[in-house]
N, C-alpha and C positions, 0 to 999 in steps of 0.2 A: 381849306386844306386842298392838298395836290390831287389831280387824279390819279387813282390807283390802276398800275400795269402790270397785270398778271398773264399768267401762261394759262396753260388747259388745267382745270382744278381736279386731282384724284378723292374719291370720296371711298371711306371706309367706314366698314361696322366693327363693332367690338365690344361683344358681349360674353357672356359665358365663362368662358377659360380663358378672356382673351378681352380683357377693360380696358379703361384708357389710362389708368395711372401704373400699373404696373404689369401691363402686359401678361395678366393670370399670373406673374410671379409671386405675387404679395410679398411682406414685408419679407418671409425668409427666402423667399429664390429670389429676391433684390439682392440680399445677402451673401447669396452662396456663388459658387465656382460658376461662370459659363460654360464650363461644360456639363457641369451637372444641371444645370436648371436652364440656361439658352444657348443649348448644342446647338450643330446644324447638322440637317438628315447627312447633305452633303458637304461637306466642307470645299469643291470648288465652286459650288452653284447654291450658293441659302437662297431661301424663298423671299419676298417683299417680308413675310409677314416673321420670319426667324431671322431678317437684320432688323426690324425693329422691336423685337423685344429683345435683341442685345441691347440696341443701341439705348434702348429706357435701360437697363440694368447698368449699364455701361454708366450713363449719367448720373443714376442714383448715385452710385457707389463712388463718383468722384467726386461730390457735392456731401454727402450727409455723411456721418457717423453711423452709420446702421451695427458695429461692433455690439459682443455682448452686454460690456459695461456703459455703452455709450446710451443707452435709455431711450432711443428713438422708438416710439410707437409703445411705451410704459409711461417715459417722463414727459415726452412733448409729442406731438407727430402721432403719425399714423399714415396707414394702406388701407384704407378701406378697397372693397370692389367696385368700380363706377364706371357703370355701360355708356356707351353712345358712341357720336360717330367724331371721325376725323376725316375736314378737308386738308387738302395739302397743295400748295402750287411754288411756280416760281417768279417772285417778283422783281421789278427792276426802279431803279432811280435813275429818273432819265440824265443821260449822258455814262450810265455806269457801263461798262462793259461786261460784266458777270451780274448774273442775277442772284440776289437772298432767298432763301428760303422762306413762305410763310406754313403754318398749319396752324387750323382751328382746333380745339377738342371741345365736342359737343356733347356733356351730359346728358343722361334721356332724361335726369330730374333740374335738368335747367329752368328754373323761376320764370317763367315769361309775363308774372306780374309784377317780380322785384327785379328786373331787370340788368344782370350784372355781365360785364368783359371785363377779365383781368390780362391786360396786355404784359408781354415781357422778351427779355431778350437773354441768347445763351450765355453762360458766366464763360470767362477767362476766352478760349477760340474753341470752343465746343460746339455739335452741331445743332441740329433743331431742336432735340428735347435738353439742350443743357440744363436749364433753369426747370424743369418738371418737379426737383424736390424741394423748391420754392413755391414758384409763382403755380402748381399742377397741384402738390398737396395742400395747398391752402384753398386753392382756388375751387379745383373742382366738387369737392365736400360741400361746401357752401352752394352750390348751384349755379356756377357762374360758366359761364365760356372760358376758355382758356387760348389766349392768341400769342403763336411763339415768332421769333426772327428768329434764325442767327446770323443776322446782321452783317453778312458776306462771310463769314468765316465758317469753320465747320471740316469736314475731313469729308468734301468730295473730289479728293486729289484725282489729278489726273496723268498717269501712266505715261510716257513718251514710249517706254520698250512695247507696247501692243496698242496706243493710238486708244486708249479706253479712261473712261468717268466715270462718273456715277450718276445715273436715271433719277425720275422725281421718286419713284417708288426703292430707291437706295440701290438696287444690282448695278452690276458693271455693266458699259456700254461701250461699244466703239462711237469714235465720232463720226458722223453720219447717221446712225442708226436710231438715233434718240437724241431729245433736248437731255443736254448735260446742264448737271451742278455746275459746273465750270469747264471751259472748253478755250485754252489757251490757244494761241497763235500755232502753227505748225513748226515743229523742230526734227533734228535729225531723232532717231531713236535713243542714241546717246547724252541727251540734254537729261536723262534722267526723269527727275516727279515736278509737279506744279503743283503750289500750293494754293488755294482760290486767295484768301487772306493776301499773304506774302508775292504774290504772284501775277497775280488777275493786271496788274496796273491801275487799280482805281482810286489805293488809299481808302480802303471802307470805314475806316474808323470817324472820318472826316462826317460821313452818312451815317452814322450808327442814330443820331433820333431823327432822321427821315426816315430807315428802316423800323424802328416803333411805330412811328405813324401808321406808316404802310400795314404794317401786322393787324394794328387796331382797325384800320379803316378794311383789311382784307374778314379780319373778325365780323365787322358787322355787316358788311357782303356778303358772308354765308349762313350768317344768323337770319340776312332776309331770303337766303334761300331756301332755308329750314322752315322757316316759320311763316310763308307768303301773306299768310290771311294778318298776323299780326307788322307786316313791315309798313314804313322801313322802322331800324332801329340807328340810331342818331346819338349824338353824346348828347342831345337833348333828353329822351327818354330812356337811355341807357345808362347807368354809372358805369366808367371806365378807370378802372386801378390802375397804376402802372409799376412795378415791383421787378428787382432786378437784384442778384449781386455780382462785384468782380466787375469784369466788363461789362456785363447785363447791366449792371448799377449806373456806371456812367453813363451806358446808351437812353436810359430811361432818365439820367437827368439830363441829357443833349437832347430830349424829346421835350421834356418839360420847359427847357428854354425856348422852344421854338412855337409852344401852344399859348396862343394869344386871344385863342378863339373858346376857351373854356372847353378845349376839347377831354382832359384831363379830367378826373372828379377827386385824384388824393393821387399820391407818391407815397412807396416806400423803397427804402432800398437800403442791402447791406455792401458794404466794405468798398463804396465806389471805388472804380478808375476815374476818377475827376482832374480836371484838368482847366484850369482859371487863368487865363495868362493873367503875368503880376502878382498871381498869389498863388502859393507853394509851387509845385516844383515838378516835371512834365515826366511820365514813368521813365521813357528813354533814357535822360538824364540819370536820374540814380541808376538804374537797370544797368549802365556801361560804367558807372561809378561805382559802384557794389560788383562788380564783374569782374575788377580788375585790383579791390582793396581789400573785399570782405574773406577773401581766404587769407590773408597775412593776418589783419586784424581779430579774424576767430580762432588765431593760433595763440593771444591771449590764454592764461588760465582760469582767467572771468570768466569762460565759456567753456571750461573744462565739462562742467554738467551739462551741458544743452544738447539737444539730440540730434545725433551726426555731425557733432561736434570734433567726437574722438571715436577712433574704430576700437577693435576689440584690444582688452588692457589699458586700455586708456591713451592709445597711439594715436597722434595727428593723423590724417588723412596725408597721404607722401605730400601731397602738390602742393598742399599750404606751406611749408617753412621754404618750400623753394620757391615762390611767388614771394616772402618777404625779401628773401636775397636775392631775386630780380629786380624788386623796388630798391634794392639799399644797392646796388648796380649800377641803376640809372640814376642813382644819388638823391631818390626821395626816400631815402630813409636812412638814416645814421647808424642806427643802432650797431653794433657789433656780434650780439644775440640774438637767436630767435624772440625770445622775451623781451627784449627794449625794442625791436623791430615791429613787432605784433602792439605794442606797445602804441606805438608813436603810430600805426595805420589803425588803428582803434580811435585814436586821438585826433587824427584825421578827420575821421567819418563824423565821430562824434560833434566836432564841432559845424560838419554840415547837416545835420539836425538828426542824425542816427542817435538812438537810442538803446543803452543795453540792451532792452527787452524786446526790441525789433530787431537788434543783431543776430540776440541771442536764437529765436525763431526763425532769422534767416536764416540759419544754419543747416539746414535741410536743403535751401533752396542752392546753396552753394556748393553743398554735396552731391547734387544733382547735376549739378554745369547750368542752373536753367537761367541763371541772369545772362549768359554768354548767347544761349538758345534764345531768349526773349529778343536781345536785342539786334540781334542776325535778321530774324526774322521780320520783326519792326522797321529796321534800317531798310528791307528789303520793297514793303509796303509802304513806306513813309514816300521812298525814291521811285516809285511805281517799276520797279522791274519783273522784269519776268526768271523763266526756270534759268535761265542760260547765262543772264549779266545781272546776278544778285549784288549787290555793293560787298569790297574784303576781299572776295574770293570767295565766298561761302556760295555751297548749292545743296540741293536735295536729292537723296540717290537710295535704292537699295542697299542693302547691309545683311552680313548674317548675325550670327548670334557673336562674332566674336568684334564685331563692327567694322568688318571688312568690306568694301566694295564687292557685291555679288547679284548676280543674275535673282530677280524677284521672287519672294515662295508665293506663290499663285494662291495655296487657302489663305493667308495674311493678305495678299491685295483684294481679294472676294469679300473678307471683312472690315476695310478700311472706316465706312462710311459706318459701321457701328461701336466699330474698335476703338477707331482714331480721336485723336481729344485736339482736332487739326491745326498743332502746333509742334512737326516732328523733332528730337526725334520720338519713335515706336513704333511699334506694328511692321517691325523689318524695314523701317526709312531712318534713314543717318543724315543728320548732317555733317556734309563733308567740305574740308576745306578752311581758309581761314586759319593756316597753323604755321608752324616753323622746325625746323629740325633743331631743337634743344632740349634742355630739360624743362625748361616751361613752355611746352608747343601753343596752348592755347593764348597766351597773354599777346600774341602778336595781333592777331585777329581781335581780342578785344581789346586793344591799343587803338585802331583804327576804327572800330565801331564809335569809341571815346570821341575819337578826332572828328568824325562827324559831326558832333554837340558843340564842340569847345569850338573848331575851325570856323574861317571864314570864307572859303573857297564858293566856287557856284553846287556842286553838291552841298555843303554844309545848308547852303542859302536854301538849297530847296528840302530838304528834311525839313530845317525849322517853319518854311511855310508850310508844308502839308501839317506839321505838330502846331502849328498856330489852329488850323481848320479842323483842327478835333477840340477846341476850347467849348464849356460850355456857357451858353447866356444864359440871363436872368430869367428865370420863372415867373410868371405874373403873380400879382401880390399875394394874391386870396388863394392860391393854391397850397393844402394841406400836405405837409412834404416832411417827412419825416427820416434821417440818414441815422444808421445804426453800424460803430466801425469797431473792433476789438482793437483792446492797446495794443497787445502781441503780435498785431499784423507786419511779419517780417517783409511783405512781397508787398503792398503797397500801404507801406509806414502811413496813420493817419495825419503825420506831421504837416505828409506831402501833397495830400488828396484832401480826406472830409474835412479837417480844420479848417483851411484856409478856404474852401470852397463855405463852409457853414457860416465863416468870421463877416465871409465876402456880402452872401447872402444876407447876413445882418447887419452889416454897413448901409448894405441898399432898405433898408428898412421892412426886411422880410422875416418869418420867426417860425424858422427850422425850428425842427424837434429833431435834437440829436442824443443819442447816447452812446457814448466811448467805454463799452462794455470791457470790464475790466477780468484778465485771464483769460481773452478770446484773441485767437488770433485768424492767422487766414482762410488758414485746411482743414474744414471740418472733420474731410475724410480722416485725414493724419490723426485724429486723434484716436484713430484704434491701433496705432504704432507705438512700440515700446517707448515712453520717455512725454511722447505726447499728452494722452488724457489724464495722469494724474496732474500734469500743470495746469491744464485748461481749461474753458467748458466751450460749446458749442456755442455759434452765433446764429444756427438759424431758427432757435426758438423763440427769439426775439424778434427776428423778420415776421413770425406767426403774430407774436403779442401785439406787435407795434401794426399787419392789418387787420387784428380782431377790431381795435382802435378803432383804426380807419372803418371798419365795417358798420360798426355802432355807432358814427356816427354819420353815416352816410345813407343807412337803412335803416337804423333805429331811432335816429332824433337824438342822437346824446351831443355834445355841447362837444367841440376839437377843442385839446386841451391846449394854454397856450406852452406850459412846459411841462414835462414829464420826467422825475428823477430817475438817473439812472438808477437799474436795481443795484443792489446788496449782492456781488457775486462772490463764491469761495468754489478755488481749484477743486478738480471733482476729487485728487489723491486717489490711493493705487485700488482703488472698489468702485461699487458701480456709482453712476449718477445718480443724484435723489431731487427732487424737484425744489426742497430748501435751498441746493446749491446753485439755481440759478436766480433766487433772488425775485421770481416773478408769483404773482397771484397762484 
């Protein structure tokens, strides 16, 4: 393994009112409003120690189900209190120009005779504690270290109007005055926000399991700082989990591709972002194909039911029947009706491997703009640009509430780095640009996001190379690897990700444990939204089941199984969860 290059390490205690899994919130101030459970004294100036227990609360709550009905911490899960300490530093992958985040979280009941680092990285572009209601509440109960990336991404945007980032302890900073999260190239004031991800120039995705690595091997560096008398700690006498979902998932299986050296002791992971060249199908691609189809095609009445499908009465959302008669404009689409139009872009999709029940779930994400947001952004980091020459016309700017261009609100930039889920928009950042004076403004911008994928140009050329350098390789034989995806995953279809990466895997003569969790789909959180939880059930009580698994057989001697049936799952319907309906022990 590589040498590990870190900055100055900040070390914290956190005991009392004040643990490492939830920040003294427990399960119900995870739950509740930030202003009532993780105010700040000040709202221009929070403390290190009040952005980070936004920023856990922040996490939680984008990641679990904590709703009443949703059964988190009755049916599955739990908050216990769990004292000790966290290191924190910033690491780099030589040649990268922005450095990742690592942090340890060091239980004071860590096992120092059963040995355990559960390594992970944050889901979807979230910061350091993304992955905490995975890889934190499994992990740290158990007595394990807990080693987080987020793998270059994260919401330590940096300010052009006041020249400021965000420090390793989360506060804003000017540049100069502190090592920054991220510290872009100098621009006029008007260049607007820089996104580390979208922005930095590096393509982090390409790094996302060298940044695994790094976190593990940073994990066991302060494990031998913790514990001198017993060091070092080695994936010889340490077991190292690796557990991810979302992007967390595919970072953890681009880590396991790259471990040759038995540095791994077992994989789980939920809903990967996986990415195989030659088998299925690279996000980008659907991401600007679903961006530009799936609002005509969910104007269907097949999707009359699905939620934010139809606004109030049962009225399309305006933009969709006008996006069919742009497509029937440019002559992909005949129809004459909305209905035969919606129709025939249904039919479309369908036959490039869309599935009802992933349209029908995508339908949130399309009511959101975020296929349009994802691939802005992606197009942005794929091309390595920075705030000023994003590919489209697209850039990043302040906004007020009515999404106008405006001078920044100062308490929203103070909270970015707990707030931000660093893929804007939010938190008073818009994405601007990329449009047209019509009635369909956005389709032009993702017409050209398309053209990227489909084209042949030297841009096109270098997208698809930097989307080739996010493929994962094969995992060595003997590695315990277990992927877990819900059908209903509208955002990244299993069609396109675990299948063909699990099919691939078994081709090369390897034997995933997969389960295609049926009535799950991708947003756990979403399921305390009307329309949501009585369709679905949660996916990440099975991330728990599948490393209980792992645990027993890696500390207890039990026998890795070579297959495990999926369970028995039934929609939770309009009452709470009950532990029957997930099907597991």
């Amino acid at each position: 393994m590589r040498e590990l290059h870190i900055g100055s390490v900040r070390t914290t205690e956190h005991r009392g009112q004040d643990d490492l899994l939830s920040a003294g919130l427990r399960l119900a101030g995870l739950a509740g409003a930030p202003a009532a459970f993780a105010a700040f004294a000040n709202p221009l100036a929070p403390t290190a120690a009040e952005l980070r227990r936004r920023a856990i609360q922040t996490s939680w709550k984008g990641i679990a189900d904590l709703g009443p009905l949703g059964g988190y911490g009755t049916v599955y899960g739990g908050v216990p209190d769990v004292p000790g300490r966290e290191y924190q530093a910033f690491a780099r992958i030589p040649g990268a120009r922005a450095p990742h985040r690592v942090l340890l979280q060091l239980p004071d009941h860590f096992d120092r005779q059963k040995r355990c680092l559960v390594v992970t990285a944050s889901s979807g572009s979230r910061g350091i504690y993304g992955a905490i209601a995975l890889a934190g509440a499994w992990g740290l109960p158990h007595g394990c270290a807990v080693a987080y990336t987020d793998k270059g991404t994260g919401a330590g945007y940096y300010d052009y109007a006041d020249n400021s980032g965000v420090a390793l302890d989360g506060r804003r900073a000017k540049r100069g005055e502190a090592e920054l999260e991220f510290q872009p190239p100098p621009a006029p004031s008007s260049a607007g926000i820089a996104v580390k991800q979208m922005n930095s120039g590096d393509n982090p995705e390409a790094d996302w399991g060298r940044h695994v690595i790094q976190a593990a091997q940073f994990g066991l560096a302060m494990l031998d700082r913790a514990f001198p008398d017993d060091a070092p700690f080695t994936p010889q006498n340490t077991k190292i989990i690796a557990t991810g979902l979302s992007n967390g998932g595919g970072a953890v299986l681009q880590a396991a591709g790259l471990d040759k050296e038995h540095f791994f002791a077992g994989v789980v992971v939920l809903e990967p972002n996986v990415y195989v060249q030659g088998h299925g199908r690279a996000m980008y691609d659907y991401a600007t194909e679903a961006a530009i189809w799936l609002p005509c095609a969910l104007s269907s009445e097949r999707f009359a039911a699905a939620p934010f499908a139809r606004g109030p009465r049962g009225v399309l959302p305006p933009a969709w029947p006008v996006r069919c008669a742009s497509l029937r404009a440019q002559g992909k689409l005949s129809g004459n009706t909305v209905a035969e139009q919606a129709a025939q872009a249904y039919q479309y999709l369908h036959t490039r491997g869309w599935t009802d029940e992933t349209m029908s779930t995508a339908a949130s994400t399309t009511a959101f703009d975020l296929w349009r947001v994802i691939a802005a952004g992606y197009a942005s980091s794929y091309l390595r640009r920075g705030a000023t020459d994003m590919p489209c016309g697209f850039h990043y700017a302040a906004i007020d509430a009515k999404g106008a261009p405006s001078a920044i609100d100062p308490a929203a930039r103070a909270a970015w780095w707990a707030d931000g889920s660093g893929i804007p928009p939010g938190n008073g950042i818009g994405l601007l640009g990329g449009t047209s004076v019509s009635t369909d403004p956005t389709l032009i911008g993702s017409e050209r996001l398309r053209a990227l994928w489909t084209g042949d140009d030297h841009e096109s050329q270098a997208l698809h190379a930097s989307i080739a350098a996010t493929a994962a390789k094969l995992p060595r034989d003997d590695l315990p690897l277990w992927v877990i995806h819900g059908t209903g995953d509208g955002l990244l279809p299993t069609a396109f990700s675990s299948e063909p990466y699990v099919a691939w895997l078994r081709d090369q003569g390897r034997r995933p444990i997969y389960w295609k969790v049926p009535h799950a789909q991708h947003f756990d959180a979403f399921l305390a939204l009307p329309g949501f939880g009585d369709r679905h059930v949660p996916l990440l009580p099975y991330g728990y089941a599948a490393l209980d698994r792992l645990w027993a057989h890696l500390c207890e001697g039990a026998a890795w199984p070579t297959d495990v049936p999926t369970p028995a799952v039934r929609p939770r319907g309009a009452g709470a969860l009950e532990r029957s309906m997930l099907g597991l022990p």
